[in-house]
C-alpha positions in Angstrom: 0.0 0.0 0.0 0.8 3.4 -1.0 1.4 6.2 2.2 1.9 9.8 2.9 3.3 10.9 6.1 2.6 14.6 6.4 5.0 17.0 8.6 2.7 20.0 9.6 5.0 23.0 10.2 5.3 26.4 10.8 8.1 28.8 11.9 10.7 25.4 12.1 14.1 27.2 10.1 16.1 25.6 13.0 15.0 21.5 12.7 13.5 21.4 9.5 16.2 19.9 7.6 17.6 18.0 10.2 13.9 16.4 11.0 12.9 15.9 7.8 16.1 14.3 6.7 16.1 11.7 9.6 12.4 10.8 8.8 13.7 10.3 4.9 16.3 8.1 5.9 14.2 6.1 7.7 11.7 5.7 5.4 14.0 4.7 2.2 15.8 2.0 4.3 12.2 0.0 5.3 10.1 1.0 2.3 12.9 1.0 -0.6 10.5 1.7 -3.1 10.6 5.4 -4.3 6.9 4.6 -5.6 5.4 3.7 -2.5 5.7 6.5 -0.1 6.2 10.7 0.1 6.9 13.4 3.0 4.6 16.4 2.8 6.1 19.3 4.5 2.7 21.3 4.9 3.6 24.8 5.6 0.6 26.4 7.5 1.9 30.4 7.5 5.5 30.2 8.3 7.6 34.0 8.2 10.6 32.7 8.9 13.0 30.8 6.3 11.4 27.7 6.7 9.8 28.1 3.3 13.0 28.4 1.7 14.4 25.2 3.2 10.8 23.3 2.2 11.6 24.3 -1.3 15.4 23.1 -0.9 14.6 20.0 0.8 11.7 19.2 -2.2 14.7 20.0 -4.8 17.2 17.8 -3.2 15.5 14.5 -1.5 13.5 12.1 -3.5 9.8 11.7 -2.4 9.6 14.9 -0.6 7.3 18.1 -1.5 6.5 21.3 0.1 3.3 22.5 0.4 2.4 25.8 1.0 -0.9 26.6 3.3 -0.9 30.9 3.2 -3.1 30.5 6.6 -1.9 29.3 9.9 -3.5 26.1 10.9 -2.7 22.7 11.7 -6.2 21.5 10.8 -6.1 23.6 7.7 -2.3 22.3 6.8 -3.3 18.2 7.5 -6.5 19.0 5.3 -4.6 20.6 2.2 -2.4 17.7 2.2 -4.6 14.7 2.5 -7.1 16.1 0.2 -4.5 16.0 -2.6 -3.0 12.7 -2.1 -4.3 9.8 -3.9 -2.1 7.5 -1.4 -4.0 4.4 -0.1 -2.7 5.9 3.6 -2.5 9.1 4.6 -1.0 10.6 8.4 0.9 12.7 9.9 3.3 12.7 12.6 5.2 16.2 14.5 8.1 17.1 13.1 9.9 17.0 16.7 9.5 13.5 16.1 8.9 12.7 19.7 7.0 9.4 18.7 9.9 7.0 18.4 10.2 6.2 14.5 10.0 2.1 14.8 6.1 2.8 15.6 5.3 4.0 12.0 6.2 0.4 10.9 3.6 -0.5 13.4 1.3 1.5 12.5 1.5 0.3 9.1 0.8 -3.0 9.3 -1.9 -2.7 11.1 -3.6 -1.1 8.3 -2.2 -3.1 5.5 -1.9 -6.6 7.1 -4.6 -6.4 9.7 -7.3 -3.8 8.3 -7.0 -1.2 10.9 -9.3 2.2 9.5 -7.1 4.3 11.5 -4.2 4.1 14.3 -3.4 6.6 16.6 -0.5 6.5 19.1 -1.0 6.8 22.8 0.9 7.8 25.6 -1.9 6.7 28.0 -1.0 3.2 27.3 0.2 1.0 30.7 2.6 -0.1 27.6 3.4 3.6 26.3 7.1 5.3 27.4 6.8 8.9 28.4 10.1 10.8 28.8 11.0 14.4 29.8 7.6 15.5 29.9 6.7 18.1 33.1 4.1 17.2 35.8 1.8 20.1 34.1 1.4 19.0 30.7 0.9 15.1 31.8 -2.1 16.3 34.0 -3.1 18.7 31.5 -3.1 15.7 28.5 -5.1 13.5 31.3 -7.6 16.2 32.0 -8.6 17.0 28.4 -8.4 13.2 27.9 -11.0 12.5 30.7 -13.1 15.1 29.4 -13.0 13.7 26.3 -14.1 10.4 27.7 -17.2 11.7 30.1 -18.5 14.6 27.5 -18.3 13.3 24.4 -18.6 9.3 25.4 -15.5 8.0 23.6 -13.5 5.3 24.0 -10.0 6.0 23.0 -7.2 6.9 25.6 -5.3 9.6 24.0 -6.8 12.1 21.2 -3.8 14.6 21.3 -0.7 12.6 20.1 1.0 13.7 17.3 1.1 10.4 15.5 -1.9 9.2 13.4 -2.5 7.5 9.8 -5.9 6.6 8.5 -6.6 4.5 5.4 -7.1 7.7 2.6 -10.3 6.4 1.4 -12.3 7.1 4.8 -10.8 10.2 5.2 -13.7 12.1 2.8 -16.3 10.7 5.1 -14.5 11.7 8.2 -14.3 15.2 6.8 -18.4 15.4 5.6 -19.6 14.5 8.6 -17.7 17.0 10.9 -14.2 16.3 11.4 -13.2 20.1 10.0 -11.5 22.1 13.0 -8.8 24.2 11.4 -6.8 23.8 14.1 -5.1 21.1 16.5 -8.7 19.9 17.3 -9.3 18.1 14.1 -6.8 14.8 14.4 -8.5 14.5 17.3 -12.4 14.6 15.9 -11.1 12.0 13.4 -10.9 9.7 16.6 -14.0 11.2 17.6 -15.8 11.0 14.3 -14.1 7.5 13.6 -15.5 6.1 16.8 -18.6 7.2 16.3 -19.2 5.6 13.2 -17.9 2.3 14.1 -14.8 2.5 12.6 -11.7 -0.2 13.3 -9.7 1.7 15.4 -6.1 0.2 16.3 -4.6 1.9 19.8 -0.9 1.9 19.3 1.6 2.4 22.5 3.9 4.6 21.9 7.9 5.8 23.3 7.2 9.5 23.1 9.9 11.7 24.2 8.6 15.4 24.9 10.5 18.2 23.1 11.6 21.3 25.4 10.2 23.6 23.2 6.9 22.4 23.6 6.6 23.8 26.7 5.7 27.1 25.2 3.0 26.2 24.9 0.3 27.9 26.4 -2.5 25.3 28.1 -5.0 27.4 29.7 -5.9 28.8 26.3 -5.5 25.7 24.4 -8.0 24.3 26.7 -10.7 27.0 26.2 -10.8 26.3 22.4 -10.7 22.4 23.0 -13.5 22.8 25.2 -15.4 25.1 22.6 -14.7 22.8 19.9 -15.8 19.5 22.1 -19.3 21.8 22.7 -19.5 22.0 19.0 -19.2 18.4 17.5 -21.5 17.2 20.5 -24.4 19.4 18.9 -23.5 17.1 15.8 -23.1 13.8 17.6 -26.7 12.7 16.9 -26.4 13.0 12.8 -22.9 11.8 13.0 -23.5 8.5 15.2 -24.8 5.2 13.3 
């Protein structure tokens, strides 16, 4: 089977090339066909010379290409790129690469060989290995997981991981019936979505090392939109569900 892995970016000058060339590596040594498999660097509103290195990177490594989303987005970026791949598998992972590489081989098997609709890595898992990450953001990613769980009714143990690949061809149906947040929300209303409609799920532990830089982030407003966004696909939940 044919797959893209997407890298959604923005502002990354200082790993891009570094990142992207690991991932490339990687890829070409387990899946030596050049016909079977592509990077997407999907560019969602980067001002810094990350642009410049997409379009260098696209010019010198087989199998890559830069895509350029003018609006910021990680929703938006994922969206662009799936909606022009005719792969059989489509995903995306964070260019940080905190989810240990061997798990993409994982990951696809258990679509190809065992007819998983989508996978989605987990750091929830008794199984999973969680390094560096601070005591804020591990009760944060609990919390919003919880909620997750007792608002919405799902099932799944972690809808925030950076690491998920769906077969291309549910994809369209994921995004008609709702899964559209332009932002970070949206791989996790696939899962949502995916549930919902009885979709093969495939829960895949994962060794997740947190990047430093991460830790900009800023939760208390990250959780106001989640919140807002977990409101708004529960006032769809009744058309969605089978």
């Amino acid at each position: 089977m044919t797959f893209d892995v997407t890298i959604p970016v923005l502002n990354e000058e200082a790993s891009l090339a570094e990142n992207v060339g690991i991932l490339h590596d990687f890829l070409k040594s387990n899946f030596p066909s050049t016909n079977q498999w592509r990077i997407i660097i999907a560019d969602n509103g980067s001002q810094d010379l990350t642009p410049v290195i997409g379009k260098q990177l696209q010019e010198s490594l087989t199998n890559v290409s830069y895509l350029q989303v003018n609006k910021r987005g990680v929703g938006l970026a994922l969206k662009a790129s799936w909606q022009q791949s005719s792969a059989d598998i489509v995903g995306y992972m964070d260019l940080d690469l905190a989810t240990d590489l061997s798990h993409f081989l994982s990951a696809y098997e258990a679509i190809a060989k065992s007819d998983a609709d989508l996978v989605y890595g987990t750091r929830l898992h008794p199984q999973s290995a969680v390094i560096g990450r601070s005591l804020k953001r591990e009760i944060a990613s609990r919390g919003f997981n919880w909620l997750l769980k007792t608002y919405l009714g799902v099932h799944f143990s972690d809808g925030m991981c950076g690491f998920k690949f769906l077969k291309r061809d549910i994809f369209d149906e994921l995004l008609t019936l709702g899964a559209n947040n332009d932002g970070w929300f949206f791989s996790t209303e696939l899962l949502i979505i995916a549930e919902w409609r009885q979709k093969k799920l495939y829960e895949l532990p994962v060794k997740w090392t947190d990047d430093a830089s991460s830790s900009a982030v800023k939760i208390l407003p990250l959780a106001k939109r989640y919140i807002k966004s977990m409101q708004a696909i529960k006032r769809k939940k009744n058309q969605i569900k089978l």
